[in-house]
N, C-alpha and C positions, 0 to 999 in steps of 0.2 A: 388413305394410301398416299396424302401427297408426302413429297420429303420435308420437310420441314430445316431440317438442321445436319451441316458437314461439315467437316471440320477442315474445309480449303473452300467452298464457294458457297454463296448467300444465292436465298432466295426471296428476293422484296415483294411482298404481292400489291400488286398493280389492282387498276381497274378488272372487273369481273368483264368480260366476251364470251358470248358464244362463239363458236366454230364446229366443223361437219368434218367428220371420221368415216370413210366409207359409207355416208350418205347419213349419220345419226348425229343430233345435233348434242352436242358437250358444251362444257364451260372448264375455263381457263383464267388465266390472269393475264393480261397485257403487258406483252414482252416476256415475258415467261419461256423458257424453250418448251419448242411443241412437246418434244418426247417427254419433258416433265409434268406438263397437262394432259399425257396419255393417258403416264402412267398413272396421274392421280386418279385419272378415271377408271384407272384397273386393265388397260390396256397392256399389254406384257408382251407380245410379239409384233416387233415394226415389220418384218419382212422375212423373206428365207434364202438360205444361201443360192448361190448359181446352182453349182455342181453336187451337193447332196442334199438338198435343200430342205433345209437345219435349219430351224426357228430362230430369227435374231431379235437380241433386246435391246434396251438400254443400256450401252456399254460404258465407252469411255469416259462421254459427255463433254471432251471438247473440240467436236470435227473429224478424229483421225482418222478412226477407225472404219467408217465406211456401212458399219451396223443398221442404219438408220436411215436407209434411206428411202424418201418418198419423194411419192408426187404431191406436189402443193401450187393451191391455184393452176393445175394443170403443167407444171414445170416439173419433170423427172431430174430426181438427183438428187433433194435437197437435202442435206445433211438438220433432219431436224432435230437433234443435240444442242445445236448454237441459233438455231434459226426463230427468231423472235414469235409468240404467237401475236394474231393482229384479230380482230371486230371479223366476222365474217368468213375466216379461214377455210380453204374446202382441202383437207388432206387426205389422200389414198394411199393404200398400200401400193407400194411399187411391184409389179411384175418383172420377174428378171432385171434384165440390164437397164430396162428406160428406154422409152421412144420419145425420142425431141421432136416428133410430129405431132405428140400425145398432145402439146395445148391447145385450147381451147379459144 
């Protein structure tokens, strides 16, 4: 399931990391965007809407759209489309809007 190959952005694979998904641990490639090490793990819903809350994916993949967003290392919001994975990573789904009191 990973992407491999598109025809506007590369993906280099990096060193192999683990990192935690709603508490299960996965593997990725370092620096890798999260959402791309989701989905190679077969993950397909980041989150759901506000207002009728409708399953979101992997959309844009560069920031805009707002699809994507989670809690990482305890920080609500993070657009993981561009956001690098790292050794370690603890990512959740985000609830509604995000609580900036959420870290830890």
């Amino acid at each position: 399931m990973r992407i491999k190959e598109h025809p506007i952005l590369t993906f280099p694979e990096g060193k192999k990391v683990r990192f935690y998904f709603d508490g299960a641990e996965l593997e990725g490639y370092e620096g890798e965007p999260i959402a791309a090490a989701l989905h190679a793990a077969g993950v397909r819903v980041l989150g759901h809407s506000h207002k009728l809350k409708r399953p979101r994916g992997f959309y844009c993949a560069i920031g805009n759209c707002s699809s994507c967003l989670m809690v990482v290392n305890g920080l609500p919001n993070v657009r993981v489309c561009v956001e690098g994975l790292k050794e370690g990573m603890r990512v959740e789904t985000q609830k509604g809007k995000g609580d900036l009191h959420e870290k830890n």
